[in-house]
C-alpha positions as CSV (number, residue, x, y, z in Angstrom):
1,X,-55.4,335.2,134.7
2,X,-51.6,334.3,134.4
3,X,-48.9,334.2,136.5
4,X,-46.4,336.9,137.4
5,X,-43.1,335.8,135.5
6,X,-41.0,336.3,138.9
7,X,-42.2,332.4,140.2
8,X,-40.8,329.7,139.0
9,X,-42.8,327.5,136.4
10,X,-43.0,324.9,139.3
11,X,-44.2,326.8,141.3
12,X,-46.9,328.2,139.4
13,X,-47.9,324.8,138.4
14,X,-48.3,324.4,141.9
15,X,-50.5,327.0,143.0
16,X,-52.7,326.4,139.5
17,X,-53.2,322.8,140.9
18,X,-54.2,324.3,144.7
19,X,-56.5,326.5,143.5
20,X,-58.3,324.1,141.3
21,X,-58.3,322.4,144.4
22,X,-60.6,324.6,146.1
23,X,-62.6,324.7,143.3
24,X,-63.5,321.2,143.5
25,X,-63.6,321.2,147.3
26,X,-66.7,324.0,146.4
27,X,-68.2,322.1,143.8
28,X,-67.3,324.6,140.9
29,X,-65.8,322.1,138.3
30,X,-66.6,324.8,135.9
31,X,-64.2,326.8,137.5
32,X,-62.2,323.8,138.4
33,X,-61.6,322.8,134.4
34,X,-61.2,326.4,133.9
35,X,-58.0,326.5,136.3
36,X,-56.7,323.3,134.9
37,X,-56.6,324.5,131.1
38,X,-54.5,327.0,132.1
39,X,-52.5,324.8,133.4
40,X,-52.5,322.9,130.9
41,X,-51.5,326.7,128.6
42,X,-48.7,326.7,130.7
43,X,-46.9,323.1,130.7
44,X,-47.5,323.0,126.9
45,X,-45.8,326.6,126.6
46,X,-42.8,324.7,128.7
47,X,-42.9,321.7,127.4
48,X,-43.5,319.6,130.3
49,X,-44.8,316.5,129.6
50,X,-45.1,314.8,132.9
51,X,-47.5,318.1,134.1
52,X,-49.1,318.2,130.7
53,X,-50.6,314.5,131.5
54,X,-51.4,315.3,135.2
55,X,-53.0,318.7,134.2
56,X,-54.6,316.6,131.3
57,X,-55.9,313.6,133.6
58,X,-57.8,316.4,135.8
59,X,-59.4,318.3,132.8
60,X,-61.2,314.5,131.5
61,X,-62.1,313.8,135.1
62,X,-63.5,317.4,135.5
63,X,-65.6,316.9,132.0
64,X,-67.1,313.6,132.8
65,X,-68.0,315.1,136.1
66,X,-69.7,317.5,134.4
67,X,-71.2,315.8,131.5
68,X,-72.8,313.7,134.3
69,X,-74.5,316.3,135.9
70,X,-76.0,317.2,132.8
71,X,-77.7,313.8,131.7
């Protein structure tokens, strides 16, 4: 799901780090990594380097959580 256009890029950025948030806070990495990827859609679309790594750094921590749960 994206974003309505009206918010600012921060601010979306924002709210798709909250809500990944949750997820975690529930135990869904799935939908956890999910919510970060988009993320990571949207600071790659603006260029944003410094959310690219923080929304990158969650995504690896999300997959080694998961690839743990698997073994």
């Amino acid at each position: 799901m994206t974003e309505p256009s009206s918010r600012s890029p921060s601010a979306q950025m924002s709210r798709l780090f909250r809500k990944a948030g949750v997820f975690l806070a529930k135990g869904q990495y799935e939908q956890a990594l999910a919510t970060f990827r988009e993320g990571e859609a949207l600071a790659l679309s603006l260029d944003d380097t410094e959310k690219l790594a923080l929304f990158r750094q969650e995504i690896t921590r999300c997959d080694k959580h998961l690839s743990n749960r698997l073994t």
